[in-house]
N, C-alpha and C positions, 0 to 999 in steps of 0.2 A: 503493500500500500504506500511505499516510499517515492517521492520524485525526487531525481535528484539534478540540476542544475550546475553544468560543466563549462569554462571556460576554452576553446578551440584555441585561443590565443596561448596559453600556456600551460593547457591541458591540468589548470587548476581549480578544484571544487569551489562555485560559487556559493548554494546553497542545497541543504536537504530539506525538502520534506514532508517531512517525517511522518507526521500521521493523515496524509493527500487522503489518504483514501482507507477501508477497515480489511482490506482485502487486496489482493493484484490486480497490479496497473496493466489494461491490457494496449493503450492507445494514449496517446497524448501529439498536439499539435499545437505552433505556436502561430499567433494572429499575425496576419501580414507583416506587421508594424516590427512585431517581436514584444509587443510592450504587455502581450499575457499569453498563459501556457493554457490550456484545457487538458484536462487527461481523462480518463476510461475506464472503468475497471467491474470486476467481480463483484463491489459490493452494491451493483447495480444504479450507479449515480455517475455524470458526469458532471465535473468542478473545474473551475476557473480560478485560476491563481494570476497576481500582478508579476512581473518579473522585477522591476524594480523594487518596490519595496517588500517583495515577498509577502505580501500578506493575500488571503483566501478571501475571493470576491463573490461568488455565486455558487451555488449545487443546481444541478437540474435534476429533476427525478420525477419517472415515466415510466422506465425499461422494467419489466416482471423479471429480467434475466440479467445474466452479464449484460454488462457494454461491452463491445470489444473494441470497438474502435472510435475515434472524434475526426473532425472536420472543421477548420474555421472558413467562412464564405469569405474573399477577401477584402472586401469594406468593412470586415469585421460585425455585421449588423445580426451576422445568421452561425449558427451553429449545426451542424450534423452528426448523427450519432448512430451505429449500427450495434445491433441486438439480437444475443442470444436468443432472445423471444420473437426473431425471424422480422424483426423490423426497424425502420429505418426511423428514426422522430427528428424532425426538422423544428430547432428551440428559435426564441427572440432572443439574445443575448443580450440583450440590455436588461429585460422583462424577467426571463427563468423561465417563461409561459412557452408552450408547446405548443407551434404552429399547425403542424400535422403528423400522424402517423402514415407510412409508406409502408403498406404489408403485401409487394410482391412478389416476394420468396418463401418458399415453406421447408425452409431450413433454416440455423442460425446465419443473420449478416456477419460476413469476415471480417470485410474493411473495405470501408469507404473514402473518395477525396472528394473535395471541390476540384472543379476541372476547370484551372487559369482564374478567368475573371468574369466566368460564366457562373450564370444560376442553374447549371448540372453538376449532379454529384453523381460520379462511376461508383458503384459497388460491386460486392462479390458476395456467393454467398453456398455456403457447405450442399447446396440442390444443383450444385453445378452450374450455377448461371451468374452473369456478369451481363449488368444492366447501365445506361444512361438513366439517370431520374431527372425529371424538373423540378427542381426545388417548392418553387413559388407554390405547384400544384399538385406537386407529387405523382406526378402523369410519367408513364414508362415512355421515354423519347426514342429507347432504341436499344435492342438487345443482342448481346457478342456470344454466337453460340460455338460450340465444338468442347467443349470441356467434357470429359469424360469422367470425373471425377470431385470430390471436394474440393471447391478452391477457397484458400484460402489469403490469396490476395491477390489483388490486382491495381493499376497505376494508369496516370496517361503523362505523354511528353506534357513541356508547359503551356503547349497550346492548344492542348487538348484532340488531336490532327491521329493520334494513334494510343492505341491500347493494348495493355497486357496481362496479363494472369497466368499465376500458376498456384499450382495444386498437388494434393497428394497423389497425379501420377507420375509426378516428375515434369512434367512438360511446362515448359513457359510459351501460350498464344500469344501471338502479336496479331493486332487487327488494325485497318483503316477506320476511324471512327465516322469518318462522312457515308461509309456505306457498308459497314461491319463485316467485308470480307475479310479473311483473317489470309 
């Protein structure tokens, strides 16, 4: 349930912690800015921490399951969350209030991102399937199929232009996101 905060610069501990979370961090991502962290975890809550002054600014809490993973939207205004309980909750992060639940997979969500500086978040999810979502409405924009197996993660370049996943059979798919041939 620990975060802990690292220095790249000289590879020295800035801060821990310590009690983020009651359980394992499965996901954490930092706002555009850098100026906060969000993380994810087992004990079914995702939380917002300042980087500067270290202190704990929000919980969100919604997920009947793990969280496994977070998302910050990059204006910072949106949050997204993927869920062992097979869905997706799109938060206000100003608010803490839950925009919407996205329940297009029926198996737990892996991990999610915001994709560039779009209002789509790519997921992934143990049903084998990896999806474009619309944020705003939660509406399936577009689905990257061939997976053969549990995936449990997947990504896009920064422009969002290509996609990738991989999974428990070993395989890493790459797709064209404009027309999801892989």
């Amino acid at each position: 349930g620990q975060l802990t905060l690292w220095s790249t610069a000289d590879n020295s501990l800035v801060h821990q912690f310590v009690d983020a979370h009651s359980d394992t961090v499965y996901g954490i991502d930092f706002s555009a800015d850098g100026k906060q962290i969000a993380s994810a975890a087992a004990d079914k809550f995702v939380k917002v921490f300042d980087v500067a002054t270290k202190q704990f600014i929000r919980s969100f809490e919604g997920h009947t399951h793990h969280v496994m993973d977070v998302s910050w939207k990059s204006d910072r205004t949106t949050l997204a969350s993927a869920g062992a309980d097979n869905a997706i909750k799109v938060w206000n992060a100003e608010t803490g209030e839950q925009a919407r639940t996205i329940a297009t997979y029926t198996r737990q969500v892996t991990s999610l991102a915001y994709v560039g500086q779009q209002d789509i978040i790519v997921s992934s999810s143990g049903d084998k399937r990896v999806f474009f979502h619309t944020a705003s409405n939660g509406a399936p924009a577009r689905e990257f199929k061939g997976n053969s197996d549990y995936v449990y993660r997947t990504a896009t370049n920064a422009d969002g232009t290509i996609v990738a996943s991989g999974g428990e059979d070993g395989i890493v798919r790459v797709w064209n996101a404009a027309d999801a041939a892989e």
